[in-house]
N, C-alpha and C positions, 0 to 999 in steps of 0.2 A: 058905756061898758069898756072902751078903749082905757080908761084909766085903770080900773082894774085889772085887766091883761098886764097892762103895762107895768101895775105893782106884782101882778102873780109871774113874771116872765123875770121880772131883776131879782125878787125873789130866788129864781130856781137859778138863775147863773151866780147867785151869792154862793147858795148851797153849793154847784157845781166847782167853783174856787174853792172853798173850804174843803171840799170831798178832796181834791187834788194837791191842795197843800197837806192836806194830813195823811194820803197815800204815800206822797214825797216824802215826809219825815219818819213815817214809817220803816219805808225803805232806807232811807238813809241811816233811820237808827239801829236798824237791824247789821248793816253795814259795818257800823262805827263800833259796835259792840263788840265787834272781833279784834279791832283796833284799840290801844289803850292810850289813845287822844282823846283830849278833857281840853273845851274851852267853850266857850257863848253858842259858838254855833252849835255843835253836841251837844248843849244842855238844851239849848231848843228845841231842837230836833225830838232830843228826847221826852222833854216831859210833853210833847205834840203829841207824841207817837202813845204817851202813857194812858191820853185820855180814851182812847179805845182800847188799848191792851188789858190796863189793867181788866176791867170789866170782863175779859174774855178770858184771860186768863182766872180768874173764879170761877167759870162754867169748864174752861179745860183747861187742868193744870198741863204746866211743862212734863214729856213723856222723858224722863231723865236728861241728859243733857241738852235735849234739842225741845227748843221754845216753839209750838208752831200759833201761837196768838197771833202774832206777823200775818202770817197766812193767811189766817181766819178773819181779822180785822181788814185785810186787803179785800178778801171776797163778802165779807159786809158792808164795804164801800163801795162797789162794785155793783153790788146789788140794789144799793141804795141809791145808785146814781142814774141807775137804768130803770129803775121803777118809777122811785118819786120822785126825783128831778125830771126825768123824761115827759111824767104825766102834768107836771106841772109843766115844761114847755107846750105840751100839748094843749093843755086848759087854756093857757095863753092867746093860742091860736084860736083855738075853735071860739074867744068872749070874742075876737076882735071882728 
């Protein structure tokens, strides 16, 4: 059972990186969008940040000038990292 654990626990810190790099780009892109700098690092940031936006932004559009997808995407990552990453630490524990 130890191996299992051990795949369901790198599992939940893969997801735990990815939750945190795309909070970061998030933020950052939210950032940078006030700014009118354009180079590699801003287009990454950006299209990181797009693969949860967009999606969010279809359920709630921008309320005239001000985007809150940002927002929204932050507290679905948030939420997602405290549910099912946490439970999948958990699972981890309790196989081993």
């Amino acid at each position: 059972m130890f191996v299992i654990s051990n795949l369901i626990y790198a599992i939940a810190l893969v997801l735990r990186i990815i939750i945190s790099l795309e909070s970061f780009c998030i933020i950052v892109s939210a950032i940078l969008s006030w700014i009118p700098l354009r180079g590699s690092f801003s287009y990454f940031c950006y299209s990181m940040a797009e693969l949860i936006n967009r999606p969010v932004r279809k359920l709630i559009p921008p309320l005239g000038p001000i985007d809150i997808a940002p927002v929204v995407s932050i507290l679905i990552l948030i939420f997602t990292d405290a549910f099912v990453v946490r439970s999948l630490f958990d699972l981890a524990e309790v196989l081993r």
